[in-house]
C-alpha positions in Angstrom: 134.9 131.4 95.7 136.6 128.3 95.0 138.5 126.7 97.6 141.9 125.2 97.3 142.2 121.4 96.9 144.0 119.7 100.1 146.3 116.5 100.1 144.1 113.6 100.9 146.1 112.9 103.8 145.2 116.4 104.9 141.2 115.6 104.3 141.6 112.5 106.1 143.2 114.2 109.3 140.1 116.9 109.1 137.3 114.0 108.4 139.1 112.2 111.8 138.3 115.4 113.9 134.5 115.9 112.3 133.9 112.2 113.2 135.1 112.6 117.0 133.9 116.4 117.2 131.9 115.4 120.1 134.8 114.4 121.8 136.5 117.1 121.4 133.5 119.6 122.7 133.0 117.7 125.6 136.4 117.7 126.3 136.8 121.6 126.4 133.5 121.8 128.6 135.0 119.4 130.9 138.5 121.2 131.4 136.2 124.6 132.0 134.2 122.9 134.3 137.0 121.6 136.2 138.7 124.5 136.3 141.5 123.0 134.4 141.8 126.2 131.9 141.6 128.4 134.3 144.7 127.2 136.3 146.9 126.2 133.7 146.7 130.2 132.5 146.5 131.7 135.7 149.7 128.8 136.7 151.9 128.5 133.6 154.7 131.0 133.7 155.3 129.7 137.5 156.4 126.1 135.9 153.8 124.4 138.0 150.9 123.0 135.5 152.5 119.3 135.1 149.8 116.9 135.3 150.9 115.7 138.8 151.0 119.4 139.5 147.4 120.1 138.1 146.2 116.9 140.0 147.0 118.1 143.3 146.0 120.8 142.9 142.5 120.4 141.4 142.2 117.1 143.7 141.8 115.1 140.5 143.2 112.2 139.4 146.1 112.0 136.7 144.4 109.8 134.6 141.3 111.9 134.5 143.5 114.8 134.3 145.4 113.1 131.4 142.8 111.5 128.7 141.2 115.2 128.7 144.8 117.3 127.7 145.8 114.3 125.5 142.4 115.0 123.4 142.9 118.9 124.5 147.2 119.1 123.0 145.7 117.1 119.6 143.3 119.7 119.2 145.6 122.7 119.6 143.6 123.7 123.1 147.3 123.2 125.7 150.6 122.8 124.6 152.8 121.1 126.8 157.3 122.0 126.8 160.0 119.7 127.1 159.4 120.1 131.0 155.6 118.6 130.5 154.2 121.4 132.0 150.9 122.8 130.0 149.9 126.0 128.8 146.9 127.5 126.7 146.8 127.8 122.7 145.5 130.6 121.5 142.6 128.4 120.7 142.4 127.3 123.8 142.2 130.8 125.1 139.5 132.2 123.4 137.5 128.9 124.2 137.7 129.9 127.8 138.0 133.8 127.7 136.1 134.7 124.9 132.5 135.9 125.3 131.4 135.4 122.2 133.1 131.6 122.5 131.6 131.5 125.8 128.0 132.0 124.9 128.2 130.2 121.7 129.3 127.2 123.9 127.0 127.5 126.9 124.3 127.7 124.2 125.5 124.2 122.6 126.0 122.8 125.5 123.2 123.4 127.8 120.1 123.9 124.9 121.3 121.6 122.0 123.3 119.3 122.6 121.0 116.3 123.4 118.4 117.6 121.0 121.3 117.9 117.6 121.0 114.4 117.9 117.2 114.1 116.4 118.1 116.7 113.3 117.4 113.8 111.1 113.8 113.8 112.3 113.5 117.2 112.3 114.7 117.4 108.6 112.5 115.1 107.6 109.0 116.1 109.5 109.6 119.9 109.8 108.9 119.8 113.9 112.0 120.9 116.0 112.0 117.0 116.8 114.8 117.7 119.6 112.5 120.0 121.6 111.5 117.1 123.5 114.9 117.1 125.6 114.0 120.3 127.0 109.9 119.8 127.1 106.7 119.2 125.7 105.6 122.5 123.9 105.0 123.0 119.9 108.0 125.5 120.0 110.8 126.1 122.2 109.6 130.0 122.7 106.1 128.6 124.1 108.3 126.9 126.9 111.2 129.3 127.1 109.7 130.9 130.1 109.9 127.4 131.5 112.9 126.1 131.0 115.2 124.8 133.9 117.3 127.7 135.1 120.5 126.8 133.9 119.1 126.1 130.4 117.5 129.6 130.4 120.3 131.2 131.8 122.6 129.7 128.4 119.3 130.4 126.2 119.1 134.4 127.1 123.4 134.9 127.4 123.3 133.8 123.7 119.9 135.9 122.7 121.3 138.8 124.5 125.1 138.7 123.2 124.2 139.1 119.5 121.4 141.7 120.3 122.5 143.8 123.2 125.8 145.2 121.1 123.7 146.9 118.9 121.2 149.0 121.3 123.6 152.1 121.7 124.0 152.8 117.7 120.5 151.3 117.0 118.6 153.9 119.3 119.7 157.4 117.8 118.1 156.0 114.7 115.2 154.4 116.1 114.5 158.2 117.9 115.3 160.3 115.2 111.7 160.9 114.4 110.6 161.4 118.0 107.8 158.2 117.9 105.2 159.1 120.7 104.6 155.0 120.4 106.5 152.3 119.5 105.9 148.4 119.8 108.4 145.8 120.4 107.5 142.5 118.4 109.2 140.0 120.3 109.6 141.8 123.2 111.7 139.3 125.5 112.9 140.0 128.7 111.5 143.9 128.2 115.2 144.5 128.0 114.7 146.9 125.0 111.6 148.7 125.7 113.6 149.4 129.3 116.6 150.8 127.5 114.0 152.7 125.3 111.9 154.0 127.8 115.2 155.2 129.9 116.4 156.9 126.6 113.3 158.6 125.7 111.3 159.4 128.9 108.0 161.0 126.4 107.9 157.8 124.1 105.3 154.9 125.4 105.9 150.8 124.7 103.9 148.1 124.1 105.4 144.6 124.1 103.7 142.0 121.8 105.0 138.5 123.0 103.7 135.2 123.6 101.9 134.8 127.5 104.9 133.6 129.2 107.6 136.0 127.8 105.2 139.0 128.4 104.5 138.5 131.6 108.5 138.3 132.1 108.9 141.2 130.1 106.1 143.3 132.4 107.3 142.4 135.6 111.0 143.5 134.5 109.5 146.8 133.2 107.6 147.0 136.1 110.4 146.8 138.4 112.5 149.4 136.7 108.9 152.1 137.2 108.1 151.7 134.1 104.8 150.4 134.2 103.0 153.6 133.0 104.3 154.0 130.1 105.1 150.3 129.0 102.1 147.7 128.2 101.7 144.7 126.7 99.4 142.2 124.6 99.8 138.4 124.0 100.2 137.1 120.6 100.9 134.0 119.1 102.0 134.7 115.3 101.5 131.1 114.2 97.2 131.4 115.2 95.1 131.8 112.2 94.7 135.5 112.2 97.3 137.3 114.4 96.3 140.9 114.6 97.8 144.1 116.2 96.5 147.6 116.6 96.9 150.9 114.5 98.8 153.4 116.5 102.3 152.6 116.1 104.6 155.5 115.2 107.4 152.7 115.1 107.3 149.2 114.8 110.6 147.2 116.2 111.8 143.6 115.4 115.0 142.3 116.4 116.1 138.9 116.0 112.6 138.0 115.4 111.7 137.1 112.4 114.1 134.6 112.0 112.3 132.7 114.2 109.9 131.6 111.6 109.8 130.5 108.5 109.3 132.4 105.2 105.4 132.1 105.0 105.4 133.0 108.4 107.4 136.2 108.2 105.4 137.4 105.0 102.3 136.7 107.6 103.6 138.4 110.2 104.6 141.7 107.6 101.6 141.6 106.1 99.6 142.1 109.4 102.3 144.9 110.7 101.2 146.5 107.4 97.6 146.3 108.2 98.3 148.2 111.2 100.4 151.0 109.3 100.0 154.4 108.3 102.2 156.3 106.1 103.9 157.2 108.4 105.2 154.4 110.4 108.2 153.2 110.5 108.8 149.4 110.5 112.4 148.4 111.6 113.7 145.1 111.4 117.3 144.3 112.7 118.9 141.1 111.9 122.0 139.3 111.2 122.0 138.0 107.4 124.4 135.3 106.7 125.5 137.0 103.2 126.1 140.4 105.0 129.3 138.7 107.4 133.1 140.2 106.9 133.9 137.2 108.5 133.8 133.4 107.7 133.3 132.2 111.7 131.1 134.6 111.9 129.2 133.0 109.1 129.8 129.9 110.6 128.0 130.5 113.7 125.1 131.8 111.9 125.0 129.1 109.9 125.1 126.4 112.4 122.6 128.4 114.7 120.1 127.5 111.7 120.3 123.5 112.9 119.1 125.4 116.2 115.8 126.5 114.5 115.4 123.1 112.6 116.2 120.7 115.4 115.1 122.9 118.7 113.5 125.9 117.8 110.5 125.6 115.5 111.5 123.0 112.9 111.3 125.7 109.9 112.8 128.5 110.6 117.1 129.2 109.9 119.1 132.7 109.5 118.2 134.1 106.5 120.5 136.0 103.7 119.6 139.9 103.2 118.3 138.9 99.6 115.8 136.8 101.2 114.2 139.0 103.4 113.8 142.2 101.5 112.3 139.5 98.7 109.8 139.0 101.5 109.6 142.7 102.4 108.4 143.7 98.4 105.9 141.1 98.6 104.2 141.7 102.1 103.4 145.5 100.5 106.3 147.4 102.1 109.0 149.5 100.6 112.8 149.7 101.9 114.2 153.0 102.8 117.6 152.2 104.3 119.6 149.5 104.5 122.3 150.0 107.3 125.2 148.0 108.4 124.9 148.7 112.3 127.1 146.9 114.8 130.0 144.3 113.8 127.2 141.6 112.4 123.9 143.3 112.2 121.7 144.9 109.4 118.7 147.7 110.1 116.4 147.5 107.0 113.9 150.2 107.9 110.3 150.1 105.8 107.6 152.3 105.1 104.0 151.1 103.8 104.4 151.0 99.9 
């Protein structure tokens, strides 16, 4: 759709705020930090948020205290009355209160922001040329279990946030055909195949994931008594000749084949289908960028992609449902349903063609 033209003074005024959009993030991290947000709400219908106010009571100083909520007021984060006390937008309300605003910014803060700034290598080589802020690895997923705390802590809240909503509707489906076995591609933390096991106590797991994650992933399963009935087996999709075993009544992926790019993912398919009978079901959740009701939504999927080029793997982004069922048709499989499931995910579930 065609968007309306602006006044140029207009444009100018936007093009100011994309040039100093830096600024402007590392403002609001800095007033979180501080605790700056956090008192001005918790403070601003007792009249006492002035910055002399805010100063004393932080133990900052008012300069300090004043270049941040000058940058904060432009952006619509405070407002401040005719008494020059502050109080949050609704902007600046979501940036500090909202989870999803929370992880998104965690994420960018603490996993790419230092490595954003080689994207122009990384669009021109192909290698996630920002990985080497964080470490030394070929991609960020052979190092995740590595990671400094903090940066792992930021990497798994925004992992988890857009996967975890999804687990209660996604299950009833997943079980509807009582699989006896099911493998989790891309197992993770084990979170799912500990949610699966707990919902099904007759269905046995076995976690495909590179070293590092699986041995997470089986220690957490382990821990929650799990261990009989949930297994593992290392894998690294981007070796020659990845293979896994027959046996799988259900095959689950979730947020995992983004991860790679398009030859990779018709790779990866075509060896799930090697591995198929008839009868297996091979379920892939995802969230496509042409299947938002939302434009931020879009937005964040959209910018996650420079995660994948810059950080991740160098080739990989989030895909548009048209492109993956493409992919789909030509690895051999066949699409029984396509669901809408959760407020930004899509199950395409696939039977051997």
């Amino acid at each position: 759709m065609a968007k309306k033209p602006i006044k140029a003074i207009k444009a100018l005024e936007e093009a100011q705020k994309i040039a100093f959009a830096p600024f402007i993030f590392q403002t609001t991290v800095s007033l979180r930090k501080l605790g700056v947000l956090d008192y001005i709400f918790e403070h601003s219908r007792d009249g006492k948020t002035s910055l002399e106010n805010l100063a004393k009571a932080l133990n900052l100083t008012e300069y300090g205290l004043s270049v941040l909520l000058e940058v904060a007021e432009s952006s619509d984060i405070v407002s401040q009355d005719n008494n020059g006390n502050y109080d949050l937008t609704k902007i600046g309300y979501f940036l500090n209160y909202n989870k999803m605003t929370e992880a998104n910014l965690n994420f960018t803060q603490d996993v790419c922001y230092q490595g954003l700034y080689h994207l122009p290598e990384a669009i021109e080589t192909g290698k996630p040329a920002g990985l080497k802020e964080l470490g030394n690895w070929r991609t960020v997923y052979e190092g995740l279990s590595q990671l400094p705390e903090k940066v792992q802590k930021s990497w798994f809240a925004f992992d988890h946030f857009y996967s975890d909503e999804i687990f209660g509707e996604a299950l009833p489906l997943v079980f509807r055909h009582k699989p006896k076995t099911l493998f989790d591609i891309g197992g993770n933390t084990g979170k799912f195949a500990v949610i699966c096991a707990n919902y099904n106590p007759e269905v046995h797991i076995k976690i495909f994931d590179l070293p590092g994650q699986l041995k997470k992933a089986l220690a957490n399963t382990k821990n929650s008594g799990l261990e009989n009935r949930v297994s593992g087996q290392e894998i690294d999709w981007l070796s020659s000749n990845p293979t896994i075993p027959a046996g799988a009544d259900t095959i689950w992926m979730s947020q995992f084949l983004d991860c790679f790019s398009k030859e990779e993912i018709l790779k990866i398919l075509k060896t799930c289908v090697n591995s198929m009978d008839d009868d297996t079901e091979l379920i892939i959740i995802e969230t496509f960028t042409d299947r938002q009701k939302f434009a931020n939504a879009r937005f964040t999927l959209e910018a996650t992609s420079l995660y994948f080029t810059a950080m991740a793997n160098g080739n990989s982004k989030m895909y548009k449902a048209v492109e993956f069922i493409d992919l789909i048709y030509k690895a051999g499989l066949t699409l029984k349903e396509d669901l809408a499931i959760g407020e930004f995910h899509t199950m395409l579930v696939c039977k051997k063609n």
